[in-house]
C-alpha atoms as one frame of an Amber mdcrd trajectory, in Angstrom:
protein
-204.743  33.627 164.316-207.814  35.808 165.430-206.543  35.824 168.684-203.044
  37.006 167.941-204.200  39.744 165.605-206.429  41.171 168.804-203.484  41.181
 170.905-200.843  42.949 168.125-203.974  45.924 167.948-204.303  45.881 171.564
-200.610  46.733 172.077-200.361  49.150 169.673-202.750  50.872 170.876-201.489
  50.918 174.420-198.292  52.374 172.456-200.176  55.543 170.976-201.617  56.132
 174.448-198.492  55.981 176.270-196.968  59.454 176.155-194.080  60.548 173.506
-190.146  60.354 175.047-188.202  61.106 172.391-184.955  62.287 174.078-186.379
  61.339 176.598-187.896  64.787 177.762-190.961  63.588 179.931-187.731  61.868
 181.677-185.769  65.201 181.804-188.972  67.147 183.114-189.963  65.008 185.487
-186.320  65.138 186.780-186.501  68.787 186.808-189.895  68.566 188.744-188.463
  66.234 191.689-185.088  68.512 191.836-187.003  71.465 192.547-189.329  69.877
 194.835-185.871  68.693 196.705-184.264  71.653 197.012-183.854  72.469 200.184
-185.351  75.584 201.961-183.264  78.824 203.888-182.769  77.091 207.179-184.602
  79.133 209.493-184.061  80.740 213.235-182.982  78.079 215.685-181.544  75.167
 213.201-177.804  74.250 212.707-176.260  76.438 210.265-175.024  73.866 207.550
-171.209  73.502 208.147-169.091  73.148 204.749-165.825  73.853 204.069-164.553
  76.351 201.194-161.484  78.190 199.467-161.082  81.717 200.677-159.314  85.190
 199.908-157.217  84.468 203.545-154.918  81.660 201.240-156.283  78.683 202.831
-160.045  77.207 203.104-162.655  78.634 205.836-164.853  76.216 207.518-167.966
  76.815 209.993-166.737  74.842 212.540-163.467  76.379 213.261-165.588  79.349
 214.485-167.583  76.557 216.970-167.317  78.175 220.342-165.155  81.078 219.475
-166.999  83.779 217.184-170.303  84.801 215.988-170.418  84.448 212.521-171.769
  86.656 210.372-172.421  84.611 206.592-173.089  86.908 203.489-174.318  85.218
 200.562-174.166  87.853 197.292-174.672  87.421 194.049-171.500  88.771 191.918
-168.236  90.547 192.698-168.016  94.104 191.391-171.368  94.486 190.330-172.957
  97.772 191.726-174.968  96.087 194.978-172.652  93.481 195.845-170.025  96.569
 195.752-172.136  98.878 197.952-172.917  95.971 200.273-169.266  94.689 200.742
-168.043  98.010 201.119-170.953  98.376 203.947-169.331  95.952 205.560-165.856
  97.246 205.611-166.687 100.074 207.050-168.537  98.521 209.936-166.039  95.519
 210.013-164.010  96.931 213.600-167.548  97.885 215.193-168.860  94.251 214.184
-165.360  92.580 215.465-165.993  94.616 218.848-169.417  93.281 219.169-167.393
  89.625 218.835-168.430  88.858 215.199-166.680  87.015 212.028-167.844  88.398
 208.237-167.651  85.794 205.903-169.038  86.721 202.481-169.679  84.106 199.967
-170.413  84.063 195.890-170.051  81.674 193.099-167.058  84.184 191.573-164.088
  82.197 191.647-160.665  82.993 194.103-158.838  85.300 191.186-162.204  87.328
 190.940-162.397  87.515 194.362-158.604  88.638 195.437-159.291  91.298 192.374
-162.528  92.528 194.149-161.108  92.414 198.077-158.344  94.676 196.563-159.958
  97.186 194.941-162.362  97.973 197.560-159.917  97.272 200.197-162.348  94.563
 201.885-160.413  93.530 205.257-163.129  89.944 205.688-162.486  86.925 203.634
-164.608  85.838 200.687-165.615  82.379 199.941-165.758  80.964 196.586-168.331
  78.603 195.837-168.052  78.170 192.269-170.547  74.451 192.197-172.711  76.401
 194.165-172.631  73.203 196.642-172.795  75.366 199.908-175.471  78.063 198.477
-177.567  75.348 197.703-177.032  73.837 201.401-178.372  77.000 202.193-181.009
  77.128 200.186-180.100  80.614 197.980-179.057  79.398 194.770-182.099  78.448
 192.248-184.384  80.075 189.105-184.237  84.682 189.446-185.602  86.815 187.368
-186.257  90.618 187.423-187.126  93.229 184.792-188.129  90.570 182.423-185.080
  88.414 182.621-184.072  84.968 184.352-181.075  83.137 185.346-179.757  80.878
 188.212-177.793  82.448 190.738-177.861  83.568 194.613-180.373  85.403 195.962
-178.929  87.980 198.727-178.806  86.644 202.154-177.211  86.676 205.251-177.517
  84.581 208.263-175.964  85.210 212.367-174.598  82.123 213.504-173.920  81.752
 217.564-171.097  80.110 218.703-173.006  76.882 219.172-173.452  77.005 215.457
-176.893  77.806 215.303-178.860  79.989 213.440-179.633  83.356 215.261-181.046
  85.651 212.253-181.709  85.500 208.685-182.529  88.009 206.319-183.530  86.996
 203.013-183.967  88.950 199.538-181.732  91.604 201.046-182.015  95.259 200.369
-178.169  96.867 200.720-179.684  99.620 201.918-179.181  99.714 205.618-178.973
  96.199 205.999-175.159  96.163 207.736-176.990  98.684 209.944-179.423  96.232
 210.974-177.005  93.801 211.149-174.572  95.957 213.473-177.552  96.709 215.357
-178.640  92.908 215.819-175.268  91.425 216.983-175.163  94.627 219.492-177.866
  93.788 221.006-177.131  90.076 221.325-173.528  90.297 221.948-172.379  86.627
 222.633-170.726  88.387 226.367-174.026  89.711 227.080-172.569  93.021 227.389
């Protein structure tokens, strides 16, 4: 009888040391831990771009690899139609769009907006490229823009502004992340030129 009531205090006590999961939130944190360590990072200069698949504003779906030994591909990530950068930078690349199809180059911009909210957008602005809609976020993620923001005291999930040049061999020439609108098609325009696929 001794014996037995050792082992009953022994347990509980192992009980009260173990740490509370009600809900099971040391679960839930712990999964939030390992998802974050396995998100995957901006694939850099030299990797294969990640090829996916998605709906677009041209009325059928857009894939990477129909642009496999044919086109440079330029891939815009932004974060929201209509909102005042995403406007500015969209509209910077209309306006370069025939010098960037002389250098040999395909604009592709991509968002988590869905297809109505991105027909309304192209149309008001008059934006001649297709946009992507990746409303489960399943490419941004491949590509490693999509996680935690915050700025001027606020947070939310969403993409961070990026845009990758992608050769014809479907690798990944240039990235610039955290993009500032400012200039940036310029530098873009200005990268492709010099590294025109013709070598002219």
């Amino acid at each position: 009888m001794k014996a037995l009531s050792v082992a009953v205090l022994a347990v509980a006590a192992l009980s009260l040391a173990l740490p509370a999961q009600a809900g099971c939130g040391g679960c839930s944190s712990m999964r939030s831990t390992a998802a974050a360590a396995a998100a995957p990072p901006i694939p850099g200069v030299g990797q294969l771009a990640p090829d996916f698949e998605l709906p677009s504003t041209a009325g059928h779906s857009i894939s990477l690899a129909q642009y496999l030994g044919k086109r440079v591909v330029v891939l815009y990530f932004y974060p929201k139609d209509e909102t005042p950068g995403c406007t500015k930078e969209a509209c910077d690349f209309r306006d370069h769009s025939a010098q960037l199809e002389q250098a040999g180059v395909v604009i592709l911009g991509v968002s988590n907006d869905d297809l109505t909210s991105h027909a309304d957008f192209r149309q008001k602005e008059h934006i001649p490229f297709p946009l992507l809609s990746d409303t489960d976020a399943r490419v941004s993620k491949m590509y490693g823009v999509y996680g935690a923001r915050s700025a001027n005291g606020r947070s939310w999930t969403g993409i961070s502004r990026t845009t990758f040049v992608i050769d014809k061999d479907g690798r990944i020439v240039q990235v610039w992340p955290n993009v500032n609108v400012d200039g940036h098609v310029d530098e873009v325009l200005t990268f492709v030129s010099k590294n025109r696929p013709d070598g002219t």
